[in-house]
N, C-alpha and C positions, 0 to 999 in steps of 0.2 A: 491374939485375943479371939474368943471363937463366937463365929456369927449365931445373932440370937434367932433362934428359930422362926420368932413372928413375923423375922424382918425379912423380905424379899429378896432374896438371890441376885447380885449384879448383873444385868443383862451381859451376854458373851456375847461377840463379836459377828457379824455374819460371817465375814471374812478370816480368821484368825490367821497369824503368823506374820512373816515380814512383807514388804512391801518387794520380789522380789517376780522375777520369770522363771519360767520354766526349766532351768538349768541353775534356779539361783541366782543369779547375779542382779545385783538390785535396781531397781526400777525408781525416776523420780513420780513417781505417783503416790495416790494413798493406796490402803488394803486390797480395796473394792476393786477397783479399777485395777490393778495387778494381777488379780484369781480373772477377772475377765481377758485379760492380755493372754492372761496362761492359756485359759480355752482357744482365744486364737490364734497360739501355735500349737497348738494340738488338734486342731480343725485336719478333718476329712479332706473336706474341699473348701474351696473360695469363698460358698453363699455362707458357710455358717464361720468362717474366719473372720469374714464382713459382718457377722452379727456381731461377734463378737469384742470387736473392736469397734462397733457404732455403744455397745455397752462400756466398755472401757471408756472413752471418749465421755459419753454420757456421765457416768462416774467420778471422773475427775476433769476439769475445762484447763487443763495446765499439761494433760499428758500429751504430750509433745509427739513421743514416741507411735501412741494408737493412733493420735489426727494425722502423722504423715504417712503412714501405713493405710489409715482408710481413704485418703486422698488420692493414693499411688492405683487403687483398684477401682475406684468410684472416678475418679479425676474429675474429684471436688477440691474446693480450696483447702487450704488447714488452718481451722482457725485460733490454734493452740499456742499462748503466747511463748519466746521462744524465754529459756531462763536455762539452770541450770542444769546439767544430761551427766552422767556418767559417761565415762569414756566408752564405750562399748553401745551407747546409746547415740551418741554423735557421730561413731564411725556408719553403726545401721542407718542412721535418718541420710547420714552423705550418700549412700549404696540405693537409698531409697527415693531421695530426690533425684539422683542422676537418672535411675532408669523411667521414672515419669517426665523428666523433662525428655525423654528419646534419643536418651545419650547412651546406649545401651550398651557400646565397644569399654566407655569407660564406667557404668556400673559395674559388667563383668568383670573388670579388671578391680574395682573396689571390693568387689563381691567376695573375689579369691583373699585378698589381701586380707579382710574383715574375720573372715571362715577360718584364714592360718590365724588367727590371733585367739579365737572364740573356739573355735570346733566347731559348733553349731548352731545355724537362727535359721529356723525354719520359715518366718514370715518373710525376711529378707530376702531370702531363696526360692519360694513361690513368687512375691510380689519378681523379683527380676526375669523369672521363669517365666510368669502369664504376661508382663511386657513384651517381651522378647515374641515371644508366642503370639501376641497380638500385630502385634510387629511384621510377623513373618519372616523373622528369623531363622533359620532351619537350626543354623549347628553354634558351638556356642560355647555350652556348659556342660554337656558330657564328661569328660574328663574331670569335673568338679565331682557330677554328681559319682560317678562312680570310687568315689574316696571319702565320701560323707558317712559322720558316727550315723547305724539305725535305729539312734533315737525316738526319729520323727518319722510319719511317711514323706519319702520324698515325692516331687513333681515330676513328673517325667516330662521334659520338652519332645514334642510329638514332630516327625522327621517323617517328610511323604515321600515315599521309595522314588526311583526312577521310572520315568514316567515312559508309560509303553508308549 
């Protein structure tokens, strides 16, 4: 039936399309909170990843996935009830809890495991990357990063030459 002219157009969506990240794979969140997850993995650097995901977080109080990710860089709590994750979602938050709690031998090792399954999560592999880094871990993930789709920019783990 066709709309009557007088009558005002259905507001469209801010967000339109599925609830989904950056490679597709769906997200439990709504719309909102999804397009902002996207921006941070597509983020430049850290501060605007961390905006992005303090918007995600903001957007929906159940994304599970943005609270443990902004928690892993801020190392704030998460205070996102835990419920139900895609699979590819619960493997990221394991990769992501490990390396905040400073278990970093074995996020790395989840991190690999995660990456053969996905191809690629950019946030997982910053967030273990600026742990590690924090850390002062010199060596690590090389080998990873140099096998990674260039979807995304990578993080280079920064390695101080030998010392004179």
């Amino acid at each position: 039936m066709p709309q009557d002219p007088d009558e005002p157009a259905a507001p469209q969506p801010a967000f339109p399309g599925p609830a989904v990240e950056d490679h597709g794979r769906a997200v439990t969140a709504n719309i909102q909170a999804a397009a902002f997850y996207r921006q941070a993995q597509q983020a430049i650097d850290t501060f605007d990843a961390i905006t992005a995901l303090r918007h995600a977080a903001g957007a929906d109080p159940a994304f599970e996935l943005a609270f443990t990710d902004l928690g892993a860089f801020t190392e704030a709590p998460s205070n996102a009830m835990s419920g139900r994750k895609m699979n590819w979602e619960r493997h990221h938050i394991d990769v992501v809890r490990a390396a905040a709690a400073g278990d970093l031998g074995r996020a790395g090792d989840l991190l690999r495991e995660h990456l053969a399954s996905v191809g690629c999560d950019p946030l997982a592999l910053r967030i273990v990357t600026e742990l590690r880094q924090r850390a002062g871990q010199r060596a690590g993930l090389d080998d990873l990063i140099g096998h990674l789709p260039t979807c995304h920019p990578v993080p280079k783990e920064t390695h101080p030459g030998p010392s004179s």
